[in-house]
DORO-265665 format. One record per residue (C-alpha): z, y, x; residue in three letters. Coordinates in nm, 3 decimals. Layout:
# DORO-265665
NODE zz yy xx residu
NODE Z Y X ala $
...
//
This chain:
# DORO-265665
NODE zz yy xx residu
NODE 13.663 8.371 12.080 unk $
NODE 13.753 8.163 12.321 unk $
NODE 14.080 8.067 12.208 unk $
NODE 14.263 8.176 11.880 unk $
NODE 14.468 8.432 12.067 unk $
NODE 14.141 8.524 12.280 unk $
NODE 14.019 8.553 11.936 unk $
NODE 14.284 8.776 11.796 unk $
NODE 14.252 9.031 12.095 unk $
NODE 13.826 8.989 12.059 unk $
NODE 13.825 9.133 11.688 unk $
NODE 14.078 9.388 11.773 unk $
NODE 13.815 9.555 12.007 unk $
NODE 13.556 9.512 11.767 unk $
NODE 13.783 9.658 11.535 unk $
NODE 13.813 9.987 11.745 unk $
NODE 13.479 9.997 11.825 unk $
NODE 13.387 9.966 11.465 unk $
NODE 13.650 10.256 11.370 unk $
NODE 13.514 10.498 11.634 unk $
NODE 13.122 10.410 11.450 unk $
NODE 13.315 10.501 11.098 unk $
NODE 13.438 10.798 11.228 unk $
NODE 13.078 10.930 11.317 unk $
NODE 13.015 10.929 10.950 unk $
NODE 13.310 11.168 10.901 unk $
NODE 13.607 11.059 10.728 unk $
NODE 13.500 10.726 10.569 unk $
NODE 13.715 10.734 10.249 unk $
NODE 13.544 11.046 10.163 unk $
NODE 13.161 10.872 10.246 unk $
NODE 13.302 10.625 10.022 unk $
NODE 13.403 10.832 9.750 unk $
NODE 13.093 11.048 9.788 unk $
NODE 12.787 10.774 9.777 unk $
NODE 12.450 10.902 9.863 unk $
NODE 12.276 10.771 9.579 unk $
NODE 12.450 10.816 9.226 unk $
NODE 12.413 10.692 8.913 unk $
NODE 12.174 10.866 8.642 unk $
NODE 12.402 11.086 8.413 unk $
NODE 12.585 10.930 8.183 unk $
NODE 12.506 10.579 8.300 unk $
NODE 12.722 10.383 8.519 unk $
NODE 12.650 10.098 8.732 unk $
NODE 12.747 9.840 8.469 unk $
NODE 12.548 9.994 8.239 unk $
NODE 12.235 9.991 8.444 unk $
NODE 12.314 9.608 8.537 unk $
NODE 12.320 9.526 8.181 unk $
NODE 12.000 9.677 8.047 unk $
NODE 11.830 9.498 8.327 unk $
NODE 11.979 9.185 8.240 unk $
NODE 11.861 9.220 7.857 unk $
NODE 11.488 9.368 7.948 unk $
NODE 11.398 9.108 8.201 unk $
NODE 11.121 8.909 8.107 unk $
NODE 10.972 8.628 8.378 unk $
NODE 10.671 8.675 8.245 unk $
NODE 10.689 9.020 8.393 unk $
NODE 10.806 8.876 8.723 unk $
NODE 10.501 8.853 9.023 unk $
NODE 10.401 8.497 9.079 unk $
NODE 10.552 8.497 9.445 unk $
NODE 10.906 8.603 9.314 unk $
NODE 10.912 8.296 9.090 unk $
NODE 10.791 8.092 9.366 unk $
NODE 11.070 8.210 9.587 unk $
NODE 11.332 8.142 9.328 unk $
NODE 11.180 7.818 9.292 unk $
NODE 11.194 7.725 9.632 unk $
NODE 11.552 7.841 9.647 unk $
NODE 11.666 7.649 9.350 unk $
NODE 11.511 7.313 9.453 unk $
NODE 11.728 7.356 9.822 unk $
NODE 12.028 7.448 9.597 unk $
NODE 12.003 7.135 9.371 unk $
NODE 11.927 6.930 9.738 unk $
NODE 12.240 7.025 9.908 unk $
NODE 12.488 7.014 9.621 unk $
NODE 12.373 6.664 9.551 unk $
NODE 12.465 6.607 9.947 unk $
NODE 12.795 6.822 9.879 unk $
NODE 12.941 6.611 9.602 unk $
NODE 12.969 6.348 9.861 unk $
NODE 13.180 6.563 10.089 unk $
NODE 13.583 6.516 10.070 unk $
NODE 13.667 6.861 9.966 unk $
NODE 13.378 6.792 9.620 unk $
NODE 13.603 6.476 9.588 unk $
NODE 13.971 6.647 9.580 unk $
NODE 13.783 6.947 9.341 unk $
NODE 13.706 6.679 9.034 unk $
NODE 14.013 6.502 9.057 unk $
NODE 14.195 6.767 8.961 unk $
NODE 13.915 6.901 8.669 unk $
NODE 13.983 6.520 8.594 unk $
NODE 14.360 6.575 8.500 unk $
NODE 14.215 6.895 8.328 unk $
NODE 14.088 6.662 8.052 unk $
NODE 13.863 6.909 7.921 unk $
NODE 13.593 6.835 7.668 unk $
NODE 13.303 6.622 7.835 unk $
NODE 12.965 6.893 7.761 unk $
NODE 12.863 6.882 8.056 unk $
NODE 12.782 6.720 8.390 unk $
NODE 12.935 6.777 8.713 unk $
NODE 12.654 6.719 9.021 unk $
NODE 12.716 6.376 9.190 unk $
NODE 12.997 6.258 8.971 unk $
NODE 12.988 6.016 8.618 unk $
NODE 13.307 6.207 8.476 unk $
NODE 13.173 6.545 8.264 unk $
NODE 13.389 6.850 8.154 unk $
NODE 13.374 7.172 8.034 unk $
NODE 13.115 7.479 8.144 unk $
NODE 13.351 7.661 8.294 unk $
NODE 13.535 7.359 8.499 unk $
NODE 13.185 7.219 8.589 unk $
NODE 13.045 7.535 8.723 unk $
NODE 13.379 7.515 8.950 unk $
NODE 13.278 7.140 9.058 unk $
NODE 12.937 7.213 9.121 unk $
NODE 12.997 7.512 9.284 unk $
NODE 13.201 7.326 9.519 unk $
NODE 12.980 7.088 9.566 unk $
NODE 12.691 7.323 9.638 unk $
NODE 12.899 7.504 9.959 unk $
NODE 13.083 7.229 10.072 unk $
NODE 12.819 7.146 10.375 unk $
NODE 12.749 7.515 10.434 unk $
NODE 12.422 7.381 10.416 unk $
NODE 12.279 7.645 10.065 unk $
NODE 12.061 7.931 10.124 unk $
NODE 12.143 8.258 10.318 unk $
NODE 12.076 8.569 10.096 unk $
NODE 12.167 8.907 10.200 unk $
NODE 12.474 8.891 10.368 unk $
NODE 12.595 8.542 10.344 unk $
NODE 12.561 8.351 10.082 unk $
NODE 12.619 8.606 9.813 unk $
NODE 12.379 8.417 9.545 unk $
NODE 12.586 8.093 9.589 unk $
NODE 12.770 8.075 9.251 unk $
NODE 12.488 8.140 9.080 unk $
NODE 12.282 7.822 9.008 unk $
NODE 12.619 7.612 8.970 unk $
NODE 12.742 7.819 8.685 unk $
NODE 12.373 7.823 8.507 unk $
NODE 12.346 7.473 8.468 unk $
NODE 12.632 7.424 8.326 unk $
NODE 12.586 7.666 8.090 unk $
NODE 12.210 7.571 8.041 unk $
NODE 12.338 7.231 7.941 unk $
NODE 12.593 7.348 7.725 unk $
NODE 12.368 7.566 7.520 unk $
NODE 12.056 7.379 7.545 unk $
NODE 11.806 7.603 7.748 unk $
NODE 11.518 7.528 7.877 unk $
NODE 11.417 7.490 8.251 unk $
NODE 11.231 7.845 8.262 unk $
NODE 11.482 8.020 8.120 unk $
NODE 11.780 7.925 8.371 unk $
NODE 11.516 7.945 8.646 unk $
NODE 11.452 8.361 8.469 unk $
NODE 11.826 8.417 8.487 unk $
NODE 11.875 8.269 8.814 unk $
NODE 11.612 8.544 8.961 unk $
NODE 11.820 8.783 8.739 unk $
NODE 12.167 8.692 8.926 unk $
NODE 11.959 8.673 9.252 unk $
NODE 11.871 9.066 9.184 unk $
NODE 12.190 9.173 9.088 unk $
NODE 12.328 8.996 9.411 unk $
NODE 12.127 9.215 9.641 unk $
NODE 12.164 9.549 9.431 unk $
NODE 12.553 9.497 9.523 unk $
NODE 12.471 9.388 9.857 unk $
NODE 12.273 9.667 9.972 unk $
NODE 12.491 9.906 9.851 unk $
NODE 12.745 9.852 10.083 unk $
NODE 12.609 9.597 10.334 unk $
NODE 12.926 9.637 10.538 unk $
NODE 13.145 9.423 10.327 unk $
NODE 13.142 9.087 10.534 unk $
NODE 13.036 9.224 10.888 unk $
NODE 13.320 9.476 10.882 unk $
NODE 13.532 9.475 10.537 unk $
NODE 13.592 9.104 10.671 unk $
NODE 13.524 9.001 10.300 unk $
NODE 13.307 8.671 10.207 unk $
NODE 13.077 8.787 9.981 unk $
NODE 13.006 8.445 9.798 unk $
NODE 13.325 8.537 9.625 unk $
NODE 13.324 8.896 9.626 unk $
NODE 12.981 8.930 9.495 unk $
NODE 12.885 8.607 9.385 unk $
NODE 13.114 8.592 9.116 unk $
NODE 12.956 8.927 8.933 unk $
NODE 12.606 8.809 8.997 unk $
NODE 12.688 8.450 8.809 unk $
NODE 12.817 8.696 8.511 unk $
NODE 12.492 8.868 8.525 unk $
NODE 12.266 8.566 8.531 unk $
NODE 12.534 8.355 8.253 unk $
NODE 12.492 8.652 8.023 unk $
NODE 12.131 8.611 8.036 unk $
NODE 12.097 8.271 7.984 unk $
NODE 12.321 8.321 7.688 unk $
NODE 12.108 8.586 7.590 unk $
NODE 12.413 8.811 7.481 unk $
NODE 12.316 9.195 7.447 unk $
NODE 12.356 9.476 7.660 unk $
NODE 12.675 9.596 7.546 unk $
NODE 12.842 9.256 7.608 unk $
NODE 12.668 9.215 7.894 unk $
NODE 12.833 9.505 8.041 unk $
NODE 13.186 9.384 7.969 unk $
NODE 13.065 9.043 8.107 unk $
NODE 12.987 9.209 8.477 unk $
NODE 13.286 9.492 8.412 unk $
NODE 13.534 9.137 8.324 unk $
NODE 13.401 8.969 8.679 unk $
NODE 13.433 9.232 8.863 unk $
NODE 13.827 9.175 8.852 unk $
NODE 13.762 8.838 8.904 unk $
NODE 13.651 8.916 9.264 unk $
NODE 13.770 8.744 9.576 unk $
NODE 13.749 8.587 9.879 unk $
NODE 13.826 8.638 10.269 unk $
NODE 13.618 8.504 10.578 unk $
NODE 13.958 8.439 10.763 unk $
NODE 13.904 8.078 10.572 unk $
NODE 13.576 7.968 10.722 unk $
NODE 13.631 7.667 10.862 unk $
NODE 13.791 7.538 10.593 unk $
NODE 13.845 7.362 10.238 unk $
NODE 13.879 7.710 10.114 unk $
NODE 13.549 7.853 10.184 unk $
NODE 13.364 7.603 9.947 unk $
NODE 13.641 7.699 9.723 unk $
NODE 13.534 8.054 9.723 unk $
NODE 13.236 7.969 9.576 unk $
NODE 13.325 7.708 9.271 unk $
NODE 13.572 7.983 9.189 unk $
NODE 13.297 8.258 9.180 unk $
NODE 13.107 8.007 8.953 unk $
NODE 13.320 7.940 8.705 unk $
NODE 13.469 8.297 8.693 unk $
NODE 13.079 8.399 8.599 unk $
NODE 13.090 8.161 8.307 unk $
NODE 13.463 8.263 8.190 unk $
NODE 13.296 8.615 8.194 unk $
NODE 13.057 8.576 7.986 unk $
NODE 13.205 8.356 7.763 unk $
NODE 13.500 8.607 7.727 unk $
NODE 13.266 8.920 7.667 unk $
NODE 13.032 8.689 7.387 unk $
NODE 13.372 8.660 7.177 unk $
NODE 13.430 9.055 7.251 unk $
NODE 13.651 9.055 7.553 unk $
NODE 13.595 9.445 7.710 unk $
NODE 13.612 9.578 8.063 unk $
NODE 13.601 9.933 8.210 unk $
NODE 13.273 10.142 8.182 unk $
NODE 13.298 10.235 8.572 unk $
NODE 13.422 9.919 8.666 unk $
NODE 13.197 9.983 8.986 unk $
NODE 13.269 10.308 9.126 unk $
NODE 13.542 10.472 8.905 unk $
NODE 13.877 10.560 9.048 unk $
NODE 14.040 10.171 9.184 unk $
NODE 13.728 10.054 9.100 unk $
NODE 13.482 9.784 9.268 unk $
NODE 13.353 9.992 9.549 unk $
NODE 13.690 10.222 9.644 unk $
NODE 13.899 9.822 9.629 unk $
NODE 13.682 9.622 9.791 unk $
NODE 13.464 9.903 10.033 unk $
NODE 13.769 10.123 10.082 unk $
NODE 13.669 10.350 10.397 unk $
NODE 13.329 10.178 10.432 unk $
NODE 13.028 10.462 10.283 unk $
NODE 12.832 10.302 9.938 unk $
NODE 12.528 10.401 9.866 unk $
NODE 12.418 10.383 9.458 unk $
NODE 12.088 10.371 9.498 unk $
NODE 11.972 10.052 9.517 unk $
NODE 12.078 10.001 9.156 unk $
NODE 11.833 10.264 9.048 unk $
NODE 11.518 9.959 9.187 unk $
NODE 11.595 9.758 8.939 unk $
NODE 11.288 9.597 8.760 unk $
NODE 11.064 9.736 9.026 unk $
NODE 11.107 9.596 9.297 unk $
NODE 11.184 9.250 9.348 unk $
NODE 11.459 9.206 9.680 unk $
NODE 11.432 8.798 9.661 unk $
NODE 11.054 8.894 9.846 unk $
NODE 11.162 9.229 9.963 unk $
NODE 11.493 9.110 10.123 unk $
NODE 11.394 8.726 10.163 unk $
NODE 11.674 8.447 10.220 unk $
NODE 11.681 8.161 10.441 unk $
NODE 11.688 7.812 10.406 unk $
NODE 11.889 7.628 10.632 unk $
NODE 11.785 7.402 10.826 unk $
NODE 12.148 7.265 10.994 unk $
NODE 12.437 7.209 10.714 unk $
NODE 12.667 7.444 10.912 unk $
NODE 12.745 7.820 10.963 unk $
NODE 12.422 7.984 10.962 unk $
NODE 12.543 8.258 11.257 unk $
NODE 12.504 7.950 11.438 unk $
NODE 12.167 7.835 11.371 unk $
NODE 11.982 8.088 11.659 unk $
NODE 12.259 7.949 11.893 unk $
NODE 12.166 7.562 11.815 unk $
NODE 11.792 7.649 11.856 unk $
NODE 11.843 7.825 12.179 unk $
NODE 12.023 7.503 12.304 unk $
NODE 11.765 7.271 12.157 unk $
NODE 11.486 7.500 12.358 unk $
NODE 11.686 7.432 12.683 unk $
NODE 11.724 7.051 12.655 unk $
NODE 11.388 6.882 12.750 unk $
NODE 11.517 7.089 13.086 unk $
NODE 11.867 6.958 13.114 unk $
NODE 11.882 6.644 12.921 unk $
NODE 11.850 6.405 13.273 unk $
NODE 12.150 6.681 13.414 unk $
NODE 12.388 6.709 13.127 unk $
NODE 12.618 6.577 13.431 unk $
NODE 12.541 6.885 13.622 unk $
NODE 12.645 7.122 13.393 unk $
NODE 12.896 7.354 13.489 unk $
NODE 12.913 7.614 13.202 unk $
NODE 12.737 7.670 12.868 unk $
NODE 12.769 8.048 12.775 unk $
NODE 12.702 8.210 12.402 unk $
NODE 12.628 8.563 12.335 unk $
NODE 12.617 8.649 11.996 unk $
NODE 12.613 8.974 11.767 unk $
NODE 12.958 9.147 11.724 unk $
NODE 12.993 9.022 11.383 unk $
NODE 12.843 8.654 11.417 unk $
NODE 13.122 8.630 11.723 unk $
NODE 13.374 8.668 11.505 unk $
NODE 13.278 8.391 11.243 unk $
NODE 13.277 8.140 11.516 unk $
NODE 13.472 7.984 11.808 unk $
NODE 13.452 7.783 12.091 unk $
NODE 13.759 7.556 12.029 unk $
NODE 13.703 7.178 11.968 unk $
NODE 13.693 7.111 11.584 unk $
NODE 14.022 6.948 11.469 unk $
NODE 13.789 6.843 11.112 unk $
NODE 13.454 6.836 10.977 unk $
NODE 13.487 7.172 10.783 unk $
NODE 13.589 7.348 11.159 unk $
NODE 13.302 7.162 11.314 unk $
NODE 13.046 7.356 11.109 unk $
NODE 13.179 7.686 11.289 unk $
NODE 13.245 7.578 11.665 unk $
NODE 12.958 7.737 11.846 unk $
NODE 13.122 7.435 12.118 unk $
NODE 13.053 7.156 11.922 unk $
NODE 12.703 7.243 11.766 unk $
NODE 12.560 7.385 12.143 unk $
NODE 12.726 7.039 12.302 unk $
NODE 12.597 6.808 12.014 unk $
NODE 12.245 6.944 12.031 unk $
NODE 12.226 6.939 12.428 unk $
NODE 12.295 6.562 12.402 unk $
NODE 12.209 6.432 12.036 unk $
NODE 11.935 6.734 11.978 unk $
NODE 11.929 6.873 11.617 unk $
NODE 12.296 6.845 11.449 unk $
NODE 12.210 6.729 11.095 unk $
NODE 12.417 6.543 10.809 unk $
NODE 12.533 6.271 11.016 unk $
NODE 12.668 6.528 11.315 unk $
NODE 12.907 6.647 11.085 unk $
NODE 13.190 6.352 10.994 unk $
NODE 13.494 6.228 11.175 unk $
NODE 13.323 5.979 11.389 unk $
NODE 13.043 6.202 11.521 unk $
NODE 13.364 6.442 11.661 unk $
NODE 13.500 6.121 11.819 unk $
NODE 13.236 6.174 12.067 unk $
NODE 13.378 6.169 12.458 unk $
NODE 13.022 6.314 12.553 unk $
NODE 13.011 6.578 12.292 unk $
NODE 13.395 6.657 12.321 unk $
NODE 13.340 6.679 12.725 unk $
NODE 13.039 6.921 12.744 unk $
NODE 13.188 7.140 12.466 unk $
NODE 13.509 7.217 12.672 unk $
NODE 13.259 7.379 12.910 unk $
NODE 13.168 7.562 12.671 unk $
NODE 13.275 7.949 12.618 unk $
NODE 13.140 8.268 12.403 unk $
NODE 13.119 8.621 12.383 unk $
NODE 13.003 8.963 12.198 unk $
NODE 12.697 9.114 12.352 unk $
NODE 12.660 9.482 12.144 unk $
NODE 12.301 9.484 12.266 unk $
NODE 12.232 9.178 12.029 unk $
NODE 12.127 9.317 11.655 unk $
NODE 12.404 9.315 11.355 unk $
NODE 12.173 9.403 11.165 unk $
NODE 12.214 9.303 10.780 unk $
NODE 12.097 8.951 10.791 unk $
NODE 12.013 8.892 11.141 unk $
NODE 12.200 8.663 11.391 unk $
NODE 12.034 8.675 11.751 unk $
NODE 12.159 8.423 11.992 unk $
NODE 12.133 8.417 12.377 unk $
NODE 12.266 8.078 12.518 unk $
NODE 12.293 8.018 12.904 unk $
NODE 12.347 7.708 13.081 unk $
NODE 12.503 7.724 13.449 unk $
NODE 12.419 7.391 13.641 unk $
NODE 12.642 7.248 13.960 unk $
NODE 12.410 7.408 14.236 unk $
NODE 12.407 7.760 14.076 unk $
NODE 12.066 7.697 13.910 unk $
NODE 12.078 7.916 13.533 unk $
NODE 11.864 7.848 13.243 unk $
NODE 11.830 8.061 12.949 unk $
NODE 11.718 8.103 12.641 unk $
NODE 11.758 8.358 12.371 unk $
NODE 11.661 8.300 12.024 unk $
NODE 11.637 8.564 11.722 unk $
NODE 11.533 8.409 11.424 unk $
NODE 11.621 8.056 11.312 unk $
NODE 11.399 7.799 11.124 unk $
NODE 11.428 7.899 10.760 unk $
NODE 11.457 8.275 10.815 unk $
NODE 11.168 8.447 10.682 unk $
NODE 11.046 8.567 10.969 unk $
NODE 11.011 8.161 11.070 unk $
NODE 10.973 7.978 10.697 unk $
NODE 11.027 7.633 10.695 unk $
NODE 10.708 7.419 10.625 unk $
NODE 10.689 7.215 10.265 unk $
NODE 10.736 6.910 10.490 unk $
NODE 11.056 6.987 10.578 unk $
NODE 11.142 7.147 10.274 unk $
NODE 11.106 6.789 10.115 unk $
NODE 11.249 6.623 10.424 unk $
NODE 11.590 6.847 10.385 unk $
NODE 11.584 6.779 10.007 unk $
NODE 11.587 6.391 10.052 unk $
NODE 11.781 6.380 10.340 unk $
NODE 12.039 6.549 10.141 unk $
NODE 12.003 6.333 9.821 unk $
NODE 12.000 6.020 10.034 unk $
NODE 12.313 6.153 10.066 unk $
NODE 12.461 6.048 9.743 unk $
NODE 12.189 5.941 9.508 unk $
NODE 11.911 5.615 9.536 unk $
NODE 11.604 5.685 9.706 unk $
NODE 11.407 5.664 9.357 unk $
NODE 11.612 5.922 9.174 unk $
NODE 11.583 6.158 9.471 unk $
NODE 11.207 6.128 9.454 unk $
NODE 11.228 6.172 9.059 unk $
NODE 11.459 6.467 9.104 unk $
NODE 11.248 6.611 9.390 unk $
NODE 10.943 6.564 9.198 unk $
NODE 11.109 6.706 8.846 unk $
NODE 11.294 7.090 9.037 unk $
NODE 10.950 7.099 9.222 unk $
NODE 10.790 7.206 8.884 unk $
NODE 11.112 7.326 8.713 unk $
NODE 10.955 7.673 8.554 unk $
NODE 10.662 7.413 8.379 unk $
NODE 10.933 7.164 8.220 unk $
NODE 10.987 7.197 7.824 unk $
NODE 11.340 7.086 7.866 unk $
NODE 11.582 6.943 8.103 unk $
NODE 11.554 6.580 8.001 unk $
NODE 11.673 6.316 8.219 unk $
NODE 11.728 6.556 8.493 unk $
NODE 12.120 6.576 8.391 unk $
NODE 12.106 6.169 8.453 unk $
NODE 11.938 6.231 8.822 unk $
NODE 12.179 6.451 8.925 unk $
NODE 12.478 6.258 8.786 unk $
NODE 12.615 5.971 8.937 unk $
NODE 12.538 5.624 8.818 unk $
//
């Protein structure tokens, strides 16, 4: 991962290593085709999706599930506030601009409004465009799902609780795909804001719409063909991308399926179906689908915040560094090599070259370990073109190189990081870090909850709507109605 050849030859040994691993499960296409937990007779996946979109009830849910959506939807609103602000948020509502489409709703940031579908794109957009949203299951898999709500929440005229209701509802479907095959990203190579995202936005629109379980079904069967997105694009406009598009492909579902628009009963795991497309040789299990409505994977599973606005299989690395500089910061000078280790599948989502643009930045383990030596923690203002100008940064991080280390977990959702720094005269320090702030396993404080949130707003919005706005999402489920919220979130 040195280099984009070094890169090339890297995942090809990963690859083999990863075939020989598939072939202990004997014949993969067959584990695929034979999933260890199926469906109750009669009843396919989209089926069972639907009738737990129509039966769930909030009041139902356990106090510290709606405190964990509500947690996660406050961050969300934060950071697409910030995102609107970024370039790629910029070049995404000029062109809903020349759209002309009917002004219902708002689009996050921005005074022009448009259409549901075209601003669950913007928004969407907006939300990913730092990298800086939530990590849920693999990725961030429940990314679409808050962009597309609003809009449709405005559009229709629901109420705070509900949309908070059907975001946990998109949140559950998210990890019910998720943990059915959680090889998708690490090995399928797939980013699974767009490949699942998309279907859980469905889920969570068709709640909000409160459609019924037979239309809800073709709403989730009509995304699931709507599915895309490959991680060969981190690092770039398109990754953002893959997320407005999974946004507004969840509202087109639904809308399409309210007016009677069908899909295929086994959408999910008949014959060229979800799982045999998009899993192909990697083994799905059905039985997390069977959990629905009793158990609740946004406290089961957890998420994490983030607490840097760039890839989060970076975060453990920046940490790591940030632990080592009260020891080097007098002998940055001295430094003769800054080594990574990371995870199999968190080498290949990153590199060491110097970023050539902001969106590359957020995914050179070079320039984050380099920044944080010498600036310490790489927030907003580490990622735009004059913070890469840096001759400091830019020197350290070409001493900077990376590798795989096997013996560092891949397991679904972690990221461990071991960073060592190699000084003139031999010396080594190092420092290995597992969990990130934000991860459950380290939560971040309310503190810095609301110092993220205003950080980000600052970002776009005055300091007295972001304390408004913070103040209004920090008691979203107890609001009667949106109100002025769609004016704090707007731009003046």
């Amino acid at each position: 991962m040195v280099s984009r050849d070094q890169t090339q030859k890297f995942d090809r040994r990963i690859f083999l290593a990863g075939s020989g691993a598939l072939a202990m499960l004997d014949a993969g296409c067959a584990a695929a085709q034979e999933p260890a937990g199926k469906q109750p007779a009669g009843r396919e996946l989209r089926q069972l999706l639907a009738e737990f979109v129509v039966a769930f009830d909030i009041k139902q849910v356990p106090p510290d599930v709606i405190e964990l959506a509500r947690l996660a939807v406050v961050d969300s609103i934060g950071v697409a506030v910030a995102g609107s602000h970024e370039e790629v948020a910029h070049i995404a509502v000029g062109m809903v601009k020349l759209e002309g489409a009917a002004p219902q709703c708002t689009i996050i940031g921005q005074s022009l409004r448009t259409s549901p579908q075209l601003a669950a794109f913007a928004n969407g957009i907006a939300g990913h465009a730092m990298d800086y949203d939530f990590t849920y299951m693999s990725g961030q898999s429940a990314a679409p799902v808050l962009p597309a709500l609003l809009a449709v929440a405005e559009s229709i005229g629901a109420t705070p609780a509900e949309t908070l209701g059907a975001f946990i509802v998109g949140c559950e479907v998210s990890a019910r795909i998720g943990r059915s095959n959680p090889l998708y990203s690490n090995v399928g190579g797939w980013h699974t804001t767009g490949v699942v995202g998309g279907i859980c936005a469905a889920a969570a629109c068709a709640k909000l719409m409160k459609l019924p379980v037979e239309k809800v079904a073709h709403a989730i069967g009509v995304s699931v063909s709507l599915a895309s997105g490959v991680a060969v694009n981190y690092g770039t406009m398109t990754k953002p991308l893959h997320c407005g598009n999974a946004a507004r492909n969840g509202v087109m579902a639904a809308l399409l399926a309210r007016e009677g628009f069908t899909s295929h009963p086994a959408a999910f795991e008949g014959d060229n179906g979800y799982f045999a497309s998009f899993a192909r040789a990697l083994p799905s299990d059905y039985a997390p689908f069977q959990d629905l409505g009793k158990r609740w994977d946004l406290k089961e599973m957890g998420y994490s915040i983030k607490y840097y606005p760039c890839g989060g299989r970076g975060h453990t690395a920046i940490e790591a560094a940030l632990m080592l500089r009260d020891k080097v910061s007098a002998r940055l000078d001295d430094i003769a090599n800054i080594h990574c280790w990371m995870s199999p599948s968190s080498a290949k989502r990153v590199n060491t070259q110097y970023p050539v643009d902001v969106e590359a930045a957020k995914f050179s383990a070079a320039y984050v370990l380099a920044y944080s030596l010498i600036h310490g923690a790489p927030k907003i203002k580490a990622f735009n073109e004059q913070a890469l100008k840096d001759a400091r940064v830019r020197a350290l991080a070409g001493l900077t190189t990376a590798s795989a280390d096997p013996g560092l977990s891949d397991a679904f959702g972690e990221s461990p990081t071991r960073v060592r720094i190699t000084l003139k005269d031999g010396q080594t320090l190092t420092q290995q870090r597992d969990y990130a702030t934000g991860s459950k396993q380290v939560p971040m404080t309310p503190a810095q909850v609301e110092e993220k949130f205003m950080d980000c707003a600052a970002q776009t919005i005055s300091a007295e709507a972001a304390k408004k706005l913070f103040a209004f999402v920090g008691r979203l489920h107890e609001r009667p109605a949106f109100g002025d919220f769609w004016t704090l979130i707007a731009k003046a």
